[in-house]
N, C-alpha and C positions, 0 to 999 in steps of 0.2 A: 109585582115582585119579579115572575119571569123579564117583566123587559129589562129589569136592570140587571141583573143575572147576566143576561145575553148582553149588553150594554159594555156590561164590566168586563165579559170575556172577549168582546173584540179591542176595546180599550189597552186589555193586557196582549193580544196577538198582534196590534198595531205596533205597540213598544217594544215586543219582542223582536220582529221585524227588522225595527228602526234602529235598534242597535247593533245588527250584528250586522259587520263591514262583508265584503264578498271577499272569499279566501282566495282568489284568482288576483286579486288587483296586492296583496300581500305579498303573494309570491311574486308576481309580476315586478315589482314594489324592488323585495330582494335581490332578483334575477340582475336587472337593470342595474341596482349599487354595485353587486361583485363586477358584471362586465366592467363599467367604470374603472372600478379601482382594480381590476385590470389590466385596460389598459394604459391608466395612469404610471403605473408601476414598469419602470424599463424592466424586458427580460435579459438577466444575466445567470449566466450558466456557468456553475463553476467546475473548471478544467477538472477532467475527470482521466485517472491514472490509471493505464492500461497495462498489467503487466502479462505477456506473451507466457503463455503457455507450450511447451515442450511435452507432444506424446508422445509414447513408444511405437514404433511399429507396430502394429497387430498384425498377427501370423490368424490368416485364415485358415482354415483345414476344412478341407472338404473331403468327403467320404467316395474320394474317386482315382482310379487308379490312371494317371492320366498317359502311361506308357501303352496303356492296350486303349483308351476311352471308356471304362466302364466305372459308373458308380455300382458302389458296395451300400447296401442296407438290410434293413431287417424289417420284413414287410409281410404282412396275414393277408390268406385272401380272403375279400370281402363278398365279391364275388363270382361266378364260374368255379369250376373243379380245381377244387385244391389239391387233390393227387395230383394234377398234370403239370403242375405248374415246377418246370425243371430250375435248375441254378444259372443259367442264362434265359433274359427275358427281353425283349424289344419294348419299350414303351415309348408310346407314342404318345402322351398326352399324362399332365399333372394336375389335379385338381384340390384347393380346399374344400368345395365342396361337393358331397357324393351324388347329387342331383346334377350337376354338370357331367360329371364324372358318367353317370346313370345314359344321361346322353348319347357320348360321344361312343358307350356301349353301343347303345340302339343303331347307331349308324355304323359302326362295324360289324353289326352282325348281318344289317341289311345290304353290307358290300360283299357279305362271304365269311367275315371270321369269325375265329370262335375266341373272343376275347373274356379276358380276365382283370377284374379291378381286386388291386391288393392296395392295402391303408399304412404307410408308414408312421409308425405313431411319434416318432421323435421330432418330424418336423410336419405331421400333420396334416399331410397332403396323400389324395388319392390318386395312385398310379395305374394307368388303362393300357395293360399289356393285348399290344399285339400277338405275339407266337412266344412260346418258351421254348427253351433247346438245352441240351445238357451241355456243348462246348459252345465255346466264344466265335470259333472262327466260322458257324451256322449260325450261329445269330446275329454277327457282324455284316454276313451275305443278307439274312431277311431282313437286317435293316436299309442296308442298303437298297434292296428289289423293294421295299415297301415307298422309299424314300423317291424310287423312279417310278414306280406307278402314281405320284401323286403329288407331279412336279410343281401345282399350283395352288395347292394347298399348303402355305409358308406352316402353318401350327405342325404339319407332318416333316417339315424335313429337320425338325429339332430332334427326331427321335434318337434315342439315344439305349445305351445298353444298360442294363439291371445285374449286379449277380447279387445273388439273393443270400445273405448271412443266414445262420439261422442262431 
């Protein structure tokens, strides 16, 4: 009685087997007819109507006074002394992120300064002030004496001025 048992269950795994076709040669099968008719079929493309678009000018504004070179913003400090930090500022470097930013701290402090990262929150980048002054025409001069001590350093000569909104 076992042998036919077992008999009969390979009987049935032989036929199960033998029916069922390999799903690679189906696809394969498929693949083949679309290429064909493919590229049996000429490609034509129908003419496709372009009509020209007219923008306005878009008026940039930038938050910079460009008679004197100074951007205006409104900026917290992040960090250094936030008492000290006057209405003009030299920055020398803009970061999205504060880890960079944290950086270019570390190495101004190991050339000497005492710098300050304040956060502009409206466009989200962190600013690494070099020195802050209460007039323009002392912070114009540190930018520029910053800008000749460190003639080879292209990232330093974009420094640029700060006045601080509040």
């Amino acid at each position: 009685m076992k042998k036919l048992v077992v008999l009969g269950m390979g009987v049935c795994m032989v036929l199960a087997f033998a029916s069922c076709k390999s799903s690679e040669s189906a696809y394969k099968k498929a693949y083949e007819k679309a290429k064909q008719q493919e590229l049996a079929e000429p490609q034509v493309e129908a003419p496709v109507e372009v009509t020209p678009v007219v923008a306005a000018p878009v008026e940039v504004k930038k938050a910079t006074d460009s008679a004197n070179g100074v951007r205006q913003e409104k900026v917290t400090v992040v960090s250094g002394d936030n008492s000290s930090m006057k209405d003009y500022s030299v920055v020398c470097g803009s970061f999205g992120l504060k880890a960079n930013a944290e950086g270019l701290r570390d190495f101004l402090i190991a050339e000497g300064y005492n710098p300050i990262i304040a956060f502009n929150a409206d466009t989200a980048m962190y600013r690494v002030i070099v020195n802050t002054f209460g007039d323009r025409a002392s912070a114009a001069q540190a930018r520029d004496a910053f800008k000749a001590k460190y003639p080879n350093r292209k990232d330093f000569q974009g420094a640029w001025l700060l006045y601080r909104v509040y």
